[in-house]
C-alpha positions, 0 to 999 in steps of 0.5 A, spaced: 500 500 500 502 506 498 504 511 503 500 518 502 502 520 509 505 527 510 512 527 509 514 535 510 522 533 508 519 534 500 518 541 502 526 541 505 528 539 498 534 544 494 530 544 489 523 546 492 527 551 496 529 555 490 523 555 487 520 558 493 525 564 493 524 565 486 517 566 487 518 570 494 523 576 490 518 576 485 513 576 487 516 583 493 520 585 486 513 586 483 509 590 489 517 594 490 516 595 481 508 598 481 510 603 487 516 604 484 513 606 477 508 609 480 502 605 478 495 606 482 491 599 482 488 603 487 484 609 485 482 615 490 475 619 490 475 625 485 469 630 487 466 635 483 468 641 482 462 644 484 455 638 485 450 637 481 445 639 484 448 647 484 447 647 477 445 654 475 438 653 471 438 660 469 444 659 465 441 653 460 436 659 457 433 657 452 432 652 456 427 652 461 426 647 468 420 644 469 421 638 474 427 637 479 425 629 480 429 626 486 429 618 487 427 617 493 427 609 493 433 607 497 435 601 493 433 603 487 439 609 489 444 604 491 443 601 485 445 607 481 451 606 485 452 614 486 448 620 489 451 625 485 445 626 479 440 630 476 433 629 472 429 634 471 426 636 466 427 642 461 423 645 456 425 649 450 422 655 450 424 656 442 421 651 440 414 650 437 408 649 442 407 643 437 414 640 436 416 634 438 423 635 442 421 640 445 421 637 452 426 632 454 428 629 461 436 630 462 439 626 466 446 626 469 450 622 473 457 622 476 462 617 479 469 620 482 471 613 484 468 608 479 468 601 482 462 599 477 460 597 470 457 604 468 449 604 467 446 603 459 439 605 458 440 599 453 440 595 460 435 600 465 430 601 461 429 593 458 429 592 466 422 596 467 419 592 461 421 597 455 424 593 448 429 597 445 427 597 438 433 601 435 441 602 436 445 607 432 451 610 434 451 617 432 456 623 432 453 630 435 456 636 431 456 642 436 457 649 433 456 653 439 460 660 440 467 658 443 465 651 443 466 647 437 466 639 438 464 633 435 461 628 440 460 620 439 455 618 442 449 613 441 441 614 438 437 608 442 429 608 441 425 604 446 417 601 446 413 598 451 411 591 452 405 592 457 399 593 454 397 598 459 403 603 457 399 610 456 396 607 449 399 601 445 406 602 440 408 608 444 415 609 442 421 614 445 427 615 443 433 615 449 441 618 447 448 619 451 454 620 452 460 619 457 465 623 459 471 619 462 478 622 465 477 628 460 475 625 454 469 623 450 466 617 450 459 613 446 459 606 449 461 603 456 467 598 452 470 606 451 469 608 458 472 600 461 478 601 456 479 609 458 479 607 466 483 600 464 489 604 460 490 610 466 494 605 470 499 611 472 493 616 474 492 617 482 484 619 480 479 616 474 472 619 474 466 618 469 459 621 468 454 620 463 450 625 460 443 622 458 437 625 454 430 622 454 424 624 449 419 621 453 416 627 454 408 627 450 406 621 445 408 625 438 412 621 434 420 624 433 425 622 428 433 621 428 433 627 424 429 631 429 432 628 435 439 629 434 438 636 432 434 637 438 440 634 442 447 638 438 442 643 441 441 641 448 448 638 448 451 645 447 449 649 453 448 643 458 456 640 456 460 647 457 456 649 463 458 641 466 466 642 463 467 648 466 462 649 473 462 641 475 466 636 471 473 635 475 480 638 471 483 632 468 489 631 472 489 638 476 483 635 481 
């Protein structure tokens, strides 16, 4: 019969010992190394320059605040994963009586130590019972006074599968943005491959900048949401740039 009793001895072999020190200098060499080349697997908190919550609506003219809406159910909060968010809803006092972008709901959040998968209509919304029928990706070409920018982002539009949902076929369009560690960004993937590749950075941050055209029951097309949003997205985006969004790398 074969012995399989424990022989601490193999352990006091040359050979074993060797191995073992090998791999116990690597292994202190390799924590000396990423201190030495100053990585940060480990990030710290980068608040805000100013909160969200004090952003100053009189400066979104044309734009006009409507609703101020809170979440107040606590798991639905924690799920979010940060209380630094707005959603109100804005009015274009510009446009049309008629017109079909004319209010919208702007939803903003912001994470300053971004342990999570980013947030995606694509997932939140299909969680409370909408289907996304469309995806595209868009680019918003913003031509404002001293704030030209072509800005990536993604065009979604979304329908209900409950029967009772205000009338049947009723249909709204949804579109985003990132901002992670000063740069723009269209899809969670971009945003996971900025926060991965930012190894020697003490900080990482991202935010997302959501428009839902969920406001009546007019139908809406691309041509129309995109504008409407390049439109949007030139007064929300310099406020958020200049007033709230942390400096890369001067936080």
């Amino acid at each position: 019969m074969q012995n399989t009793s424990f022989d601490i001895r193999v352990y006091l072999q040359p050979a074993f010992l060797i191995c073992a020190a090998v791999l116990a200098t690597a292994g202190a060499g390799m924590s000396i190394g990423i201190k030495t080349l100053g990585l940060y697997l480990e990030k710290e908190p980068l608040p805000l320059k100013k909160s969200l919550a004090l952003l100053n609506e009189e400066q979104l003219g044309p734009y006009r605040v409507l609703s101020k809406d809170q979440i107040l159910n606590e798991d639905v909060l924690k799920e979010l994963g940060t209380e630094e968010y707005i959603q109100w809803v804005l009015e274009d006092t510009d446009s049309e009586a008629e017109n079909s972008v004319k209010r919208f709901l702007l939803f903003v959040t912001y994470y300053g130590l971004p342990d999570r998968v980013p947030h995606v209509p694509e997932e939140c919304l299909a969680g409370v019972g909408f289907q996304r029928l469309v995806t595209d990706s868009v680019v918003f070409e913003i031509n404002q006074p001293g704030w030209q920018k072509k800005v990536q982002g993604r065009y979604l539009v979304f329908g209900s599968t409950k029967s009772d949902f205000l009338q049947s076929g009723a249909e709204f369009p949804v579109v985003y943005i990132f901002k992670v560690n000063g740069e723009y960004a269209s899809t969670r993937n971009e945003v996971r491959i900025a926060l991965n590749k930012n190894l020697f950075g003490k900080y990482s941050y991202f935010s997302k900048v959501e428009l839902v055209f969920n406001q009546g029951l007019n139908s809406r097309t691309k041509q129309e949401v995109v504008k409407a949003s390049e439109k949007a997205l030139g007064v929300i985006l310099p406020i958020l740039e200049q007033e709230h969004w942390p400096e890369w790398g001067h936080p």
